[in-house]
KEGU-798867 format. One record per atom (N, C-alpha, C): x, y, z. Coordinates in pm, whole numbers, plus 32768, in hexadecimal, padded with zeros to 4 digits. Each point is the difference from the previous one (the first is absolute). Layout:
XYZ
...
***
This chain:
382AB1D994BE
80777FC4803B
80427F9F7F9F
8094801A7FF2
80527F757FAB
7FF77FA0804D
7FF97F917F9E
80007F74801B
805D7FC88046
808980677FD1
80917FE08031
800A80178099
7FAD80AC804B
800E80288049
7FC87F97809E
80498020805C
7FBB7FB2809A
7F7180148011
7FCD7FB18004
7F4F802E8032
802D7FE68095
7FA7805F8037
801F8041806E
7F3A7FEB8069
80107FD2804E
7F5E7F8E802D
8003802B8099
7FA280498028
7FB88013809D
7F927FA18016
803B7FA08077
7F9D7F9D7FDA
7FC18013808B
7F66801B8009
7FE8801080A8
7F8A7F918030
80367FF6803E
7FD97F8D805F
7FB5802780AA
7FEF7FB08029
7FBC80238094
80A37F818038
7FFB808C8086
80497FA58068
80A47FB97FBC
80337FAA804A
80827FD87FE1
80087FC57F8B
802D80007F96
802C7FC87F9A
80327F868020
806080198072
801D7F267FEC
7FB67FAE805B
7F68801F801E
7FA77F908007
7FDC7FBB7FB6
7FE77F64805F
7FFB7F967FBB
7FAD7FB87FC7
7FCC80557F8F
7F847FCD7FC4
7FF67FF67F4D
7FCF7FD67FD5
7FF67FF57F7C
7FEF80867FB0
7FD5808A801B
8009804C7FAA
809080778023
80377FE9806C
804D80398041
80A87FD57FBA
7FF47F497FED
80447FD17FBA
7FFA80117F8A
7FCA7FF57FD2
7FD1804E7F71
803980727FBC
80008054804D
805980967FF5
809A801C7FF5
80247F8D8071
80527FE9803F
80297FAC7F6F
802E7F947FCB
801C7FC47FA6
802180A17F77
7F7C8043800A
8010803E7F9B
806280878010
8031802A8072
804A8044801A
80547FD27FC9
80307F84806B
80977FBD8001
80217FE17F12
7F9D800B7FF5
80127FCF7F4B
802180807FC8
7FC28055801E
801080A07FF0
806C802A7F75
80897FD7804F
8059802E7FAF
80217FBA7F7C
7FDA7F647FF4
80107FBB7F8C
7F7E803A7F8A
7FC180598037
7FAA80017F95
7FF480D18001
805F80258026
801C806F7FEE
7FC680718053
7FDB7FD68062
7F91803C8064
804A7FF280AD
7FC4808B801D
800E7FE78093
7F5A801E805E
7FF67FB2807C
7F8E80198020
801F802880AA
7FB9807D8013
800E800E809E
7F6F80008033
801C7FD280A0
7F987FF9806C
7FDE80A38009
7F957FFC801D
7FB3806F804C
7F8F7FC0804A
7FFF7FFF8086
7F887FB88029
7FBA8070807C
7F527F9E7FDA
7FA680748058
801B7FB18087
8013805F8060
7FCE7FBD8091
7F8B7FA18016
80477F91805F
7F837FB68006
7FD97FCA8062
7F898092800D
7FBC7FFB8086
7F837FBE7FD8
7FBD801A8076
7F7E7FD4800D
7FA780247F83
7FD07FC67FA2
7F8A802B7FAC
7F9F806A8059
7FB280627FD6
8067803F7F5A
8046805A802B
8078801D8058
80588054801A
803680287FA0
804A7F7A7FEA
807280327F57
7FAD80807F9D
7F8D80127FDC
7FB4805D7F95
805F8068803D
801C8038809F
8048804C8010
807B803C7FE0
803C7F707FF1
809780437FE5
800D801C7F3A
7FA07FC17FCC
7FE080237F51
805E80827FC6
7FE3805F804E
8053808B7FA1
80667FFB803F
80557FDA8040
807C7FEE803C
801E7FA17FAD
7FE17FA07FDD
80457F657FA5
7FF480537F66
7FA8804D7FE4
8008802C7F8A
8073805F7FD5
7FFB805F807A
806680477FE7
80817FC27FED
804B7FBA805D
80507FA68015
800C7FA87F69
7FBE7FC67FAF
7FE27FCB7F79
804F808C7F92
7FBF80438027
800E80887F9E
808A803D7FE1
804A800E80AB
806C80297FFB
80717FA07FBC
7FDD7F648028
80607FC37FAA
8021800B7F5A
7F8D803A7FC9
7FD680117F79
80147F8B7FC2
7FB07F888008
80087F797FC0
7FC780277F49
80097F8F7FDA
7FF380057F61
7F3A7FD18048
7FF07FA58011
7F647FE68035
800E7FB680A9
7F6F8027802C
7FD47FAC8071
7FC57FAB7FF2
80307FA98033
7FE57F5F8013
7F8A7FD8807D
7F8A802B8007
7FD47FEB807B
7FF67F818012
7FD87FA68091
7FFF7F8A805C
7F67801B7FF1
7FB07F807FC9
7F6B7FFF804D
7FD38006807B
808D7FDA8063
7FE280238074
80098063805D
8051805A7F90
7FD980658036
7FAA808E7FB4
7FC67FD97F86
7FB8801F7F9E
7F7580828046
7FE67FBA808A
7F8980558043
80388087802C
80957FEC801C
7FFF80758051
805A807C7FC7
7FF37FEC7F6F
8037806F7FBD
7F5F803C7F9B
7FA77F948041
7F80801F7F76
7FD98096800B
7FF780158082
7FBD807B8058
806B807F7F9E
805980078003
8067804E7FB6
802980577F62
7FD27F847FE3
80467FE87F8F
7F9E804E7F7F
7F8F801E805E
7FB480947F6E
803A806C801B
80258027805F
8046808C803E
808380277FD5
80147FBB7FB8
80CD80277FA8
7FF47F9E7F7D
803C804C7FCC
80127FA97F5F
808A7FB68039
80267FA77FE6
80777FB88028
806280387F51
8085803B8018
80507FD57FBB
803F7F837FAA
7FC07F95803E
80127F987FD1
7FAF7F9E7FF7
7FF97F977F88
7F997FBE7FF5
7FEB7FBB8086
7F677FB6802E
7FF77F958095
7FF47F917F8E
800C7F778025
7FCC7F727FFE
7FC77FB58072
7F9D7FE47FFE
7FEC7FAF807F
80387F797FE7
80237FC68057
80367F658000
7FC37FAC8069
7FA37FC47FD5
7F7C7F8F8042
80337F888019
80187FEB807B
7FFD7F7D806C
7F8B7FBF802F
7F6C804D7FE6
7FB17FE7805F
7F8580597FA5
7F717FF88041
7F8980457F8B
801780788073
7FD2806B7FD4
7FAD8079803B
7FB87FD98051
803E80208099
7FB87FCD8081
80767FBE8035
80467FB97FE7
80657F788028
7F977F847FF3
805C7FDA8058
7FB37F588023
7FE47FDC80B4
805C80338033
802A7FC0808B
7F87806E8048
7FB88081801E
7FC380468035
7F2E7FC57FF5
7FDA80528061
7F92801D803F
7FA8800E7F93
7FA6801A7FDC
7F7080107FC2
801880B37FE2
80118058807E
7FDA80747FEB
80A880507FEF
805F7FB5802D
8080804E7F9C
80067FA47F8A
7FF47FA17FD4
7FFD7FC67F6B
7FC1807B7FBF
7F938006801C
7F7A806F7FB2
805B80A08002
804480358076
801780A27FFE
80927FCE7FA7
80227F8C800E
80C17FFD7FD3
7FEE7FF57F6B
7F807FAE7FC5
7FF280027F88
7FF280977FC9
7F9280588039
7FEE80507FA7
808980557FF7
80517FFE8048
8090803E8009
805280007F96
80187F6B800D
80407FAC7F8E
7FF1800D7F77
7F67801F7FEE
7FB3802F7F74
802F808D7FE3
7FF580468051
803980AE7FFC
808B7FFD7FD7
80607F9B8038
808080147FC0
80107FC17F97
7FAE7F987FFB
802C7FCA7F62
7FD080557F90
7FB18041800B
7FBF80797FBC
806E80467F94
80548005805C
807780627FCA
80797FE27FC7
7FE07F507FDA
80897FAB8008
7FE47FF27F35
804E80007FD7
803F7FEA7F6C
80007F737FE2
80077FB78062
80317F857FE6
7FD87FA98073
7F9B7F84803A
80077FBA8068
80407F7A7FBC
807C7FC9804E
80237F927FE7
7FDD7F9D8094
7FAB7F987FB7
7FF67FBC805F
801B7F5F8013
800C7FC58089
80867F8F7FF3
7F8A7F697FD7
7FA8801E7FE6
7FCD7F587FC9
7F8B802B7FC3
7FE87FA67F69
7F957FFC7FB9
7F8F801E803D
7FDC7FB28078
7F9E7FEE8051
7FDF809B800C
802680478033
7FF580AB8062
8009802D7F82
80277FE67F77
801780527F95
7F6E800B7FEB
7FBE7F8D7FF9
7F9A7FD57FC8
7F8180378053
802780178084
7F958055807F
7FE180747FCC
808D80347FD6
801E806E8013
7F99804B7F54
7FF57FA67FA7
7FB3802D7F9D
7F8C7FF77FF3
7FC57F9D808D
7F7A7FED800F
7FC9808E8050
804D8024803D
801980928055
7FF3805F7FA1
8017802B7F66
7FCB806E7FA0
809B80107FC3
80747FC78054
807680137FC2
80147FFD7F66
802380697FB2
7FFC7FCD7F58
80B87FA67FF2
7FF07F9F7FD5
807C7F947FA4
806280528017
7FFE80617FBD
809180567FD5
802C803B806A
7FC5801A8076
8045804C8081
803E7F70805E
7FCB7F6D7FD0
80377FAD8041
807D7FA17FD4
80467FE88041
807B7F827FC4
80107FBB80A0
80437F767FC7
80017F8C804D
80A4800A8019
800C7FEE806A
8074801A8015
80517F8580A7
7FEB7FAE7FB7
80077F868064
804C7FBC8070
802C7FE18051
807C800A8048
803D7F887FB4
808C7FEB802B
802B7F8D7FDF
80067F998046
804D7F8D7FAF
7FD77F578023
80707FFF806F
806E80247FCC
80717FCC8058
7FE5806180C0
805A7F8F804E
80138036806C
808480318032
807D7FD27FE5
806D802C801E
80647FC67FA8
8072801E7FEA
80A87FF87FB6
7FF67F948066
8034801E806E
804C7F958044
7F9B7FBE8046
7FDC7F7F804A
7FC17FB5802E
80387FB48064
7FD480198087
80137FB380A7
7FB37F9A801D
80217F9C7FD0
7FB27F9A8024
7FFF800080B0
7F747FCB8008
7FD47FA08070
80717FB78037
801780058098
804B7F948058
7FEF7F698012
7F6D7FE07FE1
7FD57F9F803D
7F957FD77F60
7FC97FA48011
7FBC7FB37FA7
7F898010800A
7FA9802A7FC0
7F5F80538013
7FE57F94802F
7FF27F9D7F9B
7F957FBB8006
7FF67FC380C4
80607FD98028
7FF57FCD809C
7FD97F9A8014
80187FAF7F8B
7FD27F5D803C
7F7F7FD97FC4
7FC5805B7F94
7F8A80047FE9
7FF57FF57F48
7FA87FE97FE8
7FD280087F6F
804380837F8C
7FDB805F8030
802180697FC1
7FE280A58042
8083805B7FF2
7FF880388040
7F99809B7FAD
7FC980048025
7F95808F7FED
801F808E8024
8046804D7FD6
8034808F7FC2
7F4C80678032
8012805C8017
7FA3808B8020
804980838036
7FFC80497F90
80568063801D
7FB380AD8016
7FDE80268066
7F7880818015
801A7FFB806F
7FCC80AB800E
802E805D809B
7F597FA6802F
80358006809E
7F707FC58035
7F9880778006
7FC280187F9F
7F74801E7FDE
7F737FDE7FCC
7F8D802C8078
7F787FB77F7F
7FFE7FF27FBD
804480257F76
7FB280127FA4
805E7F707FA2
80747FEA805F
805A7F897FAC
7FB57F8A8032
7FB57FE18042
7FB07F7D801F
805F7F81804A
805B8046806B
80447F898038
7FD37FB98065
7F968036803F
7F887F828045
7FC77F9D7FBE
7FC6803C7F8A
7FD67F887F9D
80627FA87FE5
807480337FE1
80807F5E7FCA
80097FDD8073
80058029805C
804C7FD980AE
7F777F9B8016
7F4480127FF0
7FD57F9F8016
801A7F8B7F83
8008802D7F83
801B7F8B7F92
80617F998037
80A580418023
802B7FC48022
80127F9B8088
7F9B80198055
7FE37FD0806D
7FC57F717FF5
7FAA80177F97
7F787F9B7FC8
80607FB07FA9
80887FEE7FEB
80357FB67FAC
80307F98804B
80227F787FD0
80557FCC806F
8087801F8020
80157FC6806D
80528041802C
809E7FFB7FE2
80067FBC7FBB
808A7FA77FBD
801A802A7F5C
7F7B808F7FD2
801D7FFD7F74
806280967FED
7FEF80498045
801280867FE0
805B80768095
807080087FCF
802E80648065
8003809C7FC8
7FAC8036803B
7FD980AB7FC6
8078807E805C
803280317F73
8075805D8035
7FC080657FEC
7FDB80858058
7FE280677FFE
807E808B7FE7
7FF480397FBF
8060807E7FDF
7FC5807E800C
7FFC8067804E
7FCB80957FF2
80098013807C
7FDB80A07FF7
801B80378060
7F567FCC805F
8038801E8090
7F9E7FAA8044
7FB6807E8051
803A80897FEE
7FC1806B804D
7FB480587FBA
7FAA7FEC7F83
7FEC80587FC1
7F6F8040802D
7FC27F93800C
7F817FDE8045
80047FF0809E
7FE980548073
80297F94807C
7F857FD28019
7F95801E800A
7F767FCB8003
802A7F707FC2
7FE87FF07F7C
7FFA7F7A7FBD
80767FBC801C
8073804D801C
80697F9D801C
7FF87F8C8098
7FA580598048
7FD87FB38098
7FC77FA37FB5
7F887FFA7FBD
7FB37FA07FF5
803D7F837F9E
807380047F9A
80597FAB7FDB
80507F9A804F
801280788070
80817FE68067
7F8B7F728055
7F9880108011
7F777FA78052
7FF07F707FC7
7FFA803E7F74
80067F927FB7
80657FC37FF8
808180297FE5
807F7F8A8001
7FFE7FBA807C
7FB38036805E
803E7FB38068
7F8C7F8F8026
7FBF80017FD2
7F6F7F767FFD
80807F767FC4
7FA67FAB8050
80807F6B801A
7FD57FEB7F75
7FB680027F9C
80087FD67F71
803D7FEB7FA8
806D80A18033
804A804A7FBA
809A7FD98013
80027FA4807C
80877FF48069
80527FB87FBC
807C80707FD2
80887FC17FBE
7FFD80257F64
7F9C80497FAA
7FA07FD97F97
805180757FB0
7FF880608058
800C80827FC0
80AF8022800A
804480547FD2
804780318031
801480BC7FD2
7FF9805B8062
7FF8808B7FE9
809180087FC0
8035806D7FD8
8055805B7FDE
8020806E7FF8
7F9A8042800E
7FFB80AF7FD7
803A80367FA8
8008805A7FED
806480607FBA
80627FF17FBF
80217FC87F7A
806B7FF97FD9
8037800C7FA2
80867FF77FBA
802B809A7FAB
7FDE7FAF7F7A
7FFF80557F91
7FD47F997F6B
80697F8C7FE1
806B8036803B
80877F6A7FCC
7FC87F74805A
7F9980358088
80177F80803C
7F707FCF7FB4
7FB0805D7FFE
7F857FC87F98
7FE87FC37FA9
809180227FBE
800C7FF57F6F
80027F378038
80327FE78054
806F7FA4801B
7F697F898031
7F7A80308052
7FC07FC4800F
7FA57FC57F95
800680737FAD
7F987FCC7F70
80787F697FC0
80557FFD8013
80537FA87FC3
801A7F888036
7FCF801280B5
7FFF7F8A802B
7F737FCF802A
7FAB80447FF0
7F5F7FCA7FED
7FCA7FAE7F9F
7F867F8E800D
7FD67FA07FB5
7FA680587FB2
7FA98072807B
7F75804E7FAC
801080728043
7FAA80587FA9
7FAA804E8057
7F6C80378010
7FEA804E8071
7F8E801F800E
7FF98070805D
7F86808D7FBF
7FCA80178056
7F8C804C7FB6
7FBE7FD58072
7F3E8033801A
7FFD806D7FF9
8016806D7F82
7FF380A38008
7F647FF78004
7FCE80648011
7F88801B7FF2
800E809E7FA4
806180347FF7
801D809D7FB3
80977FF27FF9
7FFD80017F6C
80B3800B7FFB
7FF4805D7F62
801780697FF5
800B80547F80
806C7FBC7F9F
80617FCF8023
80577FB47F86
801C7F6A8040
80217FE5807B
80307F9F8030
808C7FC77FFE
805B80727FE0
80A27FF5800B
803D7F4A803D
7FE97FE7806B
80337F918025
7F977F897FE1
7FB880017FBB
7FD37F887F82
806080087FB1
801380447FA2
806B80307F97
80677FBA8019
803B80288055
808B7FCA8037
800B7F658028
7F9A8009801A
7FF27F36803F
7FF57FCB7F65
7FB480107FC9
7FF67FD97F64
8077801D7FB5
804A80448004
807D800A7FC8
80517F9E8034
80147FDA8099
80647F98804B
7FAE7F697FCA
7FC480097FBB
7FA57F7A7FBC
7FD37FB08078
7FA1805E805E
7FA97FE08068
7F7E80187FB7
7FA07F74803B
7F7B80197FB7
7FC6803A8064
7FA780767FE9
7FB88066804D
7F7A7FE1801A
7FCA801F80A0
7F777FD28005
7FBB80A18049
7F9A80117FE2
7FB58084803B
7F7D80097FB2
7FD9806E8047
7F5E80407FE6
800880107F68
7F53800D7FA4
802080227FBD
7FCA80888005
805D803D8062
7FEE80CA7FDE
805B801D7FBF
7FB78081800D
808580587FE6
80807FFC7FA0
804E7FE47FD4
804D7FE77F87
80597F6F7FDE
7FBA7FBF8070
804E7F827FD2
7FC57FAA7F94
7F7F802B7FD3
7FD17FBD7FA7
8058802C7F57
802C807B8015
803780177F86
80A17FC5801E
80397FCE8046
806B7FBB8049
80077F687FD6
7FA17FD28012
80117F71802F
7F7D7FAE7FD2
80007F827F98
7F7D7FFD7FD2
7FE97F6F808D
7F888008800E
7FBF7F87804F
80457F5D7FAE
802F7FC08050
801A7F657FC8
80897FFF7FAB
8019809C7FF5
808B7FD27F90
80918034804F
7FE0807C803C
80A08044803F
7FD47FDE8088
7F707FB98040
7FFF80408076
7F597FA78014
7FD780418053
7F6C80178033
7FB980618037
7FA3804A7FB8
7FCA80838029
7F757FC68018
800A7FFA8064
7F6180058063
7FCB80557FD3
7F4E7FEB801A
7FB0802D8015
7FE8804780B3
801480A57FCB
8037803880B2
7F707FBE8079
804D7FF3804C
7FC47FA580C5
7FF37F877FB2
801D7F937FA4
7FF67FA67FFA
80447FB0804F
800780058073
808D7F8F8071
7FC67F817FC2
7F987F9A7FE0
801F7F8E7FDD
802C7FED7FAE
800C80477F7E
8060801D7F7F
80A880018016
800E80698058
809380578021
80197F4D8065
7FB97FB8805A
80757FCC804A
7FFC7F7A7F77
7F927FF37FA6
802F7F8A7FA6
8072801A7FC8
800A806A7FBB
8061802B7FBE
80727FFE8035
803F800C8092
8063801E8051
80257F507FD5
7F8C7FA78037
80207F5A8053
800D7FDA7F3B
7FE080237F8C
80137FBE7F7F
80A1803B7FD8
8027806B8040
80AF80327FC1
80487FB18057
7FCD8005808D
807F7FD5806A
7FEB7F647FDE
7FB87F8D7FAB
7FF27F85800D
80317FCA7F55
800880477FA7
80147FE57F80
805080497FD6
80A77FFB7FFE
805F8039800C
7FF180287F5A
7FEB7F8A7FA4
7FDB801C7F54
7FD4805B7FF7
7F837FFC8049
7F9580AD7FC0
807D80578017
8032802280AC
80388055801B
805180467FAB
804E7F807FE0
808480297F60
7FAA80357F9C
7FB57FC77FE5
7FD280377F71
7FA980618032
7F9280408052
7FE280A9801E
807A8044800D
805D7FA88027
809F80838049
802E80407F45
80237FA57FCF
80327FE07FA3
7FB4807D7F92
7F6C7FD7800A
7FC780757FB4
80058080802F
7FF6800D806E
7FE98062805E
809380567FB5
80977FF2802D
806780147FBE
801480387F78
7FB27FB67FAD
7FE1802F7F74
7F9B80887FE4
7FCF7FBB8051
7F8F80897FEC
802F808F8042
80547FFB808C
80408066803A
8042800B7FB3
80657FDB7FB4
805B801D7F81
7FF0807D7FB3
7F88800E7FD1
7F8480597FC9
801480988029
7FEA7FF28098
7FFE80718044
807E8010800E
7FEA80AB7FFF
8099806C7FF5
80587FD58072
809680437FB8
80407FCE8090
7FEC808D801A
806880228086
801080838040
803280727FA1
80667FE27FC6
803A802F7F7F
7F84804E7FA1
7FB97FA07FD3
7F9D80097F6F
7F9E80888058
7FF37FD08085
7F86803E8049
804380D8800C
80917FCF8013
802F80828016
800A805E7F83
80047FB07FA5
801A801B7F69
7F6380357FD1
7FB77FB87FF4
7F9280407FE2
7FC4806F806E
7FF57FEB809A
801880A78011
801D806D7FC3
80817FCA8024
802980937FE7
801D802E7F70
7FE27F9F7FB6
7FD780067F5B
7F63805D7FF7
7FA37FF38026
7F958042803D
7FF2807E8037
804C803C8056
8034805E805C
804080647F6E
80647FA27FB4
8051806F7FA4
7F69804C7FC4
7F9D7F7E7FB9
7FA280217FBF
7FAB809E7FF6
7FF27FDF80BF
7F8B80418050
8055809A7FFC
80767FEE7FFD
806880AE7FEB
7FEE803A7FAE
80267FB27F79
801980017F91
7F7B805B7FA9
7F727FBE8029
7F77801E7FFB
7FF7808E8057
803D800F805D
7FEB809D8061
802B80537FC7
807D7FF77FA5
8047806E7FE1
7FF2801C7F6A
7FC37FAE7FEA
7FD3800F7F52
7FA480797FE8
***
């Protein structure tokens, strides 16, 4: 393929494309960039039923892939399982890439679909030319896993959140010390019981905690959030938000003192990134990829993970010493600096993608 020519991208995914989640956005950014970097990318998505239904609809999404005649497929790790079953049974016309949000298995599932979704996941990557995946961290899984170097690249999301920016109506903070930023769909695995007791255990005059995400993702855990806000500890403390679009996001990272949240599994950690870019000093676990994010004592504070007497010191030492605050924010900023914007992130894609063609047809 010329360099000059449109690269042409089937990107498949599970379920709706404009859900509101970090790898969904992800795509979504890289679509919308598409044309500045000479590329177009279309949806194809598997139904998304009940695990493991989707394996079903596999040669229907393939076919459907085929007829468009893309330059390569772009697979979704999330939906990586349910083309695995397939994908020895036809030579594909066109090169696959897998594109990793998450390890083989996911994160959010059971013991015994982690175990059948992994080996899935392994079957399709099998066949992939190229896995690009979105944080050092999972790069780095992913080679402890038998992956060789050269089938992997880092391919990171970006810092920024939006062009335009909606600020906040009202004044976070509320009369209080400093206002505290957490931006995650209510799920286990983001640890918002743990900040919700941190912040409980604080006094009560230091910290007003703004919550952002979607609040239905989980309904199980979302009841038990919903239990907890409402304990008199909490009364006046918190304020929800749900759902809301990246301009108004953009708009909270800008009017927040900090942030925080208690992941317990985050494969890149997108909205660290972004708080660190708005020169918010970041506080969380140290899983999962915030350690390659954010060093302990300098952009932020990365706990040691279930440490709550750590996580609420750390909360009551930002919201009481506005200095540190500036100077973690301050670094924090610099150091997000570092990381790609949306631009750089779309650019090396699909700089990658030309690669992965280029290599097929040779």
């Amino acid at each position: 393929m010329d360099d000059a020519q449109v690269l042409t991208v089937s990107l498949v995914t599970l379920g709706d494309p404009q859900t509101m989640t970090g790898g969904y956005l992800y795509h979504r950014r890289m679509a919308d960039l598409a044309p500045s970097c000479d590329a177009r990318v279309d949806f194809v998505s598997v139904p998304s039923w009940r695990f493991p239904l989707p394996v079903l609809a596999g040669p229907t999404v393939l076919r459907s892939v085929i007829r468009r005649r893309p330059d390569v497929l772009l697979l979704d790790s999330i939906a990586a399982a349910f083309l695995g079953p397939w994908l020895w049974r036809r030579r594909l016309p066109m090169p696959l890439v897998g594109m990793l949000h998450q390890p083989p298995g996911g994160i959010d599932h059971g013991r015994a679909r982690t175990r059948v979704q992994a080996a899935l996941d392994r079957r399709a990557y099998g066949h992939a030319a190229r896995l690009l995946v979105a944080s050092a961290d999972l790069g780095e899984q992913m080679g402890r896993e038998g992956v060789p170097d050269h089938l992997l690249r880092v391919v990171p999301p970006g810092r920024d959140v939006a062009a335009v920016v909606v600020a906040p109506r009202t004044d976070l903070r509320a009369g209080r010390r400093a206002a505290l930023l957490s931006v995650g769909n209510w799920m286990a695995r983001k640890g918002l019981l743990d900040l919700l007791d941190a912040v409980a255990a604080l006094p009560a005059d230091l910290v007003t905690l703004h919550l952002v995400g979607d609040t239905e993702v989980e309904p199980s855990y979302a009841a038990q959030v919903r239990i907890r806000l409402a304990a008199p500890d909490l009364a006046g403390r918190v304020v929800v938000h749900g759902r809301r679009s990246p301009n108004e996001v953009a708009g909270f990272y800008r009017a927040a003192d900090m942030f925080a949240l208690a992941s317990v599994r985050e494969p890149y950690g997108t909205v660290y990134g972004e708080a660190m870019a708005a020169g918010l000093p970041v506080v969380g676990w140290d899983a999962g990829n915030l350690p390659h994010l954010a060093r302990d004592g300098i952009e932020g504070r990365v706990i040691p993970a279930g440490d709550r007497a750590a996580l609420i010191a750390a909360l009551a030492a930002l919201a009481t010493d506005e200095p540190l605050r500036r100077r973690l924010g301050a670094a924090a900023g610099r150091r997000a600096a570092t990381f790609p914007s949306w631009e750089e992130t779309a650019r090396l894609l699909f700089a990658e993608l030309r690669t992965v063609v280029r290599e097929a047809g040779a």
